[in-house]
C-alpha positions as CSV (number, residue, x, y, z in Angstrom):
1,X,90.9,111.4,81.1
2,X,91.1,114.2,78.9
3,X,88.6,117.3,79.4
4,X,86.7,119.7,76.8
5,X,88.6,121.5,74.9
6,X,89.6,125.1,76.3
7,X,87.6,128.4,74.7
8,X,89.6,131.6,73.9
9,X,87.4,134.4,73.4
10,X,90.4,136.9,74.1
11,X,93.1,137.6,70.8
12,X,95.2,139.4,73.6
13,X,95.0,138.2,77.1
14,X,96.9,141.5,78.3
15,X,95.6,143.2,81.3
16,X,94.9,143.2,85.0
17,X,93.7,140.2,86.8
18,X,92.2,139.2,90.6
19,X,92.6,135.7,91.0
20,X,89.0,133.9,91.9
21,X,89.5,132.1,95.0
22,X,86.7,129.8,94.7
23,X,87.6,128.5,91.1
24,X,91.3,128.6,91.8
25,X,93.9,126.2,93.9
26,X,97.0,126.0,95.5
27,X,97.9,122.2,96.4
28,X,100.8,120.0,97.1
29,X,101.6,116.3,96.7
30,X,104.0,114.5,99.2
31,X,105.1,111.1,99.7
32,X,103.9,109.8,103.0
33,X,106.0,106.4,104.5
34,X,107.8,106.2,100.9
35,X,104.7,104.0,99.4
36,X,101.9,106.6,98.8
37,X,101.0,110.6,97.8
38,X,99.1,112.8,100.1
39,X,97.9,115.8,98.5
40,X,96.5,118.6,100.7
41,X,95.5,122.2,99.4
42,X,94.7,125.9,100.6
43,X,91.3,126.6,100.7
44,X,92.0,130.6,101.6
45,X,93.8,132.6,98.9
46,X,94.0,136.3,97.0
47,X,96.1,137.3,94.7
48,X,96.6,139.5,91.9
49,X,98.4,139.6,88.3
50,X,99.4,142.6,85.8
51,X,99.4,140.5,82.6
52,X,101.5,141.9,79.2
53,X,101.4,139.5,76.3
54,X,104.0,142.5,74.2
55,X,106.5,142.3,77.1
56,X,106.1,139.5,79.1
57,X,108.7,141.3,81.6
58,X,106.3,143.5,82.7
59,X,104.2,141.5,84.4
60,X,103.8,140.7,87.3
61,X,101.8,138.3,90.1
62,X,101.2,138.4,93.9
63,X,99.6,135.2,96.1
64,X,99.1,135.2,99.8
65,X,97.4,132.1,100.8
66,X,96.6,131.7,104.8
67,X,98.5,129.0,106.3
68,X,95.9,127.7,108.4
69,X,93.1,126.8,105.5
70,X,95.6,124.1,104.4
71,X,93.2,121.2,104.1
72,X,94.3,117.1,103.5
73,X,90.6,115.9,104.3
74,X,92.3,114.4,107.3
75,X,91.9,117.1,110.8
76,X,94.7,115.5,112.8
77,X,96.8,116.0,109.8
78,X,95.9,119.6,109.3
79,X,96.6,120.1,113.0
80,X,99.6,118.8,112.1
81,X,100.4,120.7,109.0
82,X,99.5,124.0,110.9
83,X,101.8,123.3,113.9
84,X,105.6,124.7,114.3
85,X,106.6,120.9,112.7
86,X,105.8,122.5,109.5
87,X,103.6,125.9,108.6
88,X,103.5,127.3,111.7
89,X,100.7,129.4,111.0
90,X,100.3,130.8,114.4
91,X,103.4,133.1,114.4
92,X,103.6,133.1,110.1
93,X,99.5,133.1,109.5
94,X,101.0,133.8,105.2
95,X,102.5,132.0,102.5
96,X,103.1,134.6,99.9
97,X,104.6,134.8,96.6
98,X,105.8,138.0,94.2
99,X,107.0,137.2,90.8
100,X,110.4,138.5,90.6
101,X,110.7,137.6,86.8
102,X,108.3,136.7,84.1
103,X,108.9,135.4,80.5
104,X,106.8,133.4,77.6
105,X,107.5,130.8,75.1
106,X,103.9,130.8,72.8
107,X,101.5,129.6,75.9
108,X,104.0,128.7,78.7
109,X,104.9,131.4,80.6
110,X,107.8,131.1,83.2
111,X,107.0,133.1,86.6
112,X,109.8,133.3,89.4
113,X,109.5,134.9,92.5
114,X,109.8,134.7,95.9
115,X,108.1,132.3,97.7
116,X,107.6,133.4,101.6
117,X,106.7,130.2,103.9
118,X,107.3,130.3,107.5
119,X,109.0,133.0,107.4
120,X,111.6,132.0,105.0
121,X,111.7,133.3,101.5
122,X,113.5,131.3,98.4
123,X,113.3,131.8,95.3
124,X,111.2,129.4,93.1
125,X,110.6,129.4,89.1
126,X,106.9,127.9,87.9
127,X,106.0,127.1,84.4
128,X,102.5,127.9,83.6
129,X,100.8,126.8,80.9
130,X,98.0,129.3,79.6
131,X,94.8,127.0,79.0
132,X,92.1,129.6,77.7
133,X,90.0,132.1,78.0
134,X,86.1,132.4,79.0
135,X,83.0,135.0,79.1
136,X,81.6,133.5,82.1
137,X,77.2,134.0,82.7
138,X,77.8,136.8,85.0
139,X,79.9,139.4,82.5
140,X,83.2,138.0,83.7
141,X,86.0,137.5,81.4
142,X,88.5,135.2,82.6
143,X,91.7,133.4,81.6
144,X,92.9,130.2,83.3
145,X,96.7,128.8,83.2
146,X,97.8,125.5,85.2
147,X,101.3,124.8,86.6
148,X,103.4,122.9,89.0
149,X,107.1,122.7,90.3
150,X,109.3,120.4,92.8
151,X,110.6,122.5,96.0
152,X,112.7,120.8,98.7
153,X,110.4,121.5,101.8
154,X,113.4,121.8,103.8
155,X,114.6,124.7,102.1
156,X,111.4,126.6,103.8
157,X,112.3,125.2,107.6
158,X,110.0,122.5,107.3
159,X,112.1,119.5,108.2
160,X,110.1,117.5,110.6
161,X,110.4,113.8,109.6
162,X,110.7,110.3,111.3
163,X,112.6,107.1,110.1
164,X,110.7,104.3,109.0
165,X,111.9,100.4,110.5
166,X,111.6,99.6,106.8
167,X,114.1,102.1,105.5
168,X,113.3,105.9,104.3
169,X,110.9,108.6,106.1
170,X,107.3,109.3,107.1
171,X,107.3,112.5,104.9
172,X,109.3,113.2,101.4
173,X,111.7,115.6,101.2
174,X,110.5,116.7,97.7
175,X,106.9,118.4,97.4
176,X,105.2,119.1,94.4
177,X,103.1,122.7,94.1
178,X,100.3,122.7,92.1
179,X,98.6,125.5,90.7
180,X,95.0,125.9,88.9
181,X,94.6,129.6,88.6
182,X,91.2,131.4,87.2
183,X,91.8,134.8,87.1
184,X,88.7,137.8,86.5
185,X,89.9,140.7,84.2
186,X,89.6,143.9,86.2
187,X,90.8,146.4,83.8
C-alpha cells in the first residue's frame, strides 16, 4: 500500500517541537514461539525536540513514555509486559530517551541517545526519515518523521523467555522499535 504523498509547507523545518501524543507512536514487534510477530505499543508519551536543519548537532530530543500504557490488544499479555519479567513498571513507571548525538544526510536524520528501560540505560542510534510537513485546521504547524531500529531486549534486563519442545523460545531476543512521530512547532 502506498499512502498520499507527504505536504511540506515549511522551506526550513528548524525550530522547537512538542511531540503530539495522540498522532504519534512508540511500538515494537517481537517474535512470539519463533513462527509469528506480536506488535504492542505505548499509548502514554511526551516528549520534546530542539530542531536545527544549519547544524544538525544542535539538536536535540527527549521521550518519556509510561511503562504501564504498553498495549498488545491482549490484557493478560500487558499484565505480563508490565510485570518484573519484563518493564517492570511498578518500581521503573519510565522509558525515557535523550538524544546524545544528532546528524543529517538530506531527509534522514540519525538520533542516538540514551535509551532508559527498567532502569538500565544503553545507548541506541535511530534513523529517521523526515516525511513532511503540515498546517493542520486548528493553526498548527507540524512536521512528521518515521523510524525504526533492532535492540537486543536483553541488553535492558528483559530476559524472561521459555524453550519451546520444537526448538527456539517463546519470545525473540531481537525487538524492533518503531517510531511515527508528529511533532507541533512551539516556537
Amino acid at each position: 500500500m502506498s499512502f498520499d504523498p507527504a505536504t511540506t509547507v515549511l522551506t526550513d523545518i528548524t525550530g522547537d517541537y512538542t511531540i503530539d501524543p495522540s498522532h504519534s507512536r512508540v511500538g515494537f514487534v517481537a517474535r512470539h514461539a519463533m513462527v509469528t510477530k506480536v506488535r504492542g505499543q505505548f499509548h502514554e508519551l511526551a516528549g520534546t525536540a530542539h530542531v536545527d536543519t544549519a547544524t544538525p548537532a544542535n539538536s536535540r530530543v527527549d521521550l518519556t513514555i509510561e511503562a504501564a500504557s504498553v498495549s498488545t490488544g491482549n490484557a493478560d499479555r500487558d499484565g505480563h509486559l508490565q510485570s518484573n519479567d519484563f518493564f517492570g513498571s511498578g518500581d521503573h513507571p519510565q522509558i525515557t530517551f535523550r538524544s546524545t548525538e544528532v546528524s543529517r544526510d538530506g531527509s534522514t536524520w540519525t538520533i542516538t541517545g540514551d535509551l532508559t528501560i527498567k532502569g538500565t540505560t544503553n545507548p541506541v542510534t535511530i534513523d529517521f526519515e523526515e516525511v513532511g510537513s503540515s498546517q493542520d485546521p486548528f493553526g498548527n504547524t507540524r512536521v512528521g518523521f518515521e523510524g525504526s531500529v533492532v535492540v537486543k531486549r536483553s541488553d535492558w534486563g528483559l530476559t524472561f523467555n521459555a524453550a519451546l519442545e520444537t526448538g527456539g523460545v517463546l519470545v525473540s531476543e531481537k525487538v524492533t522499535l518503531e517510531l511515527d512521530v508528529s511533532a507541533i512547532k512551539t516556537a
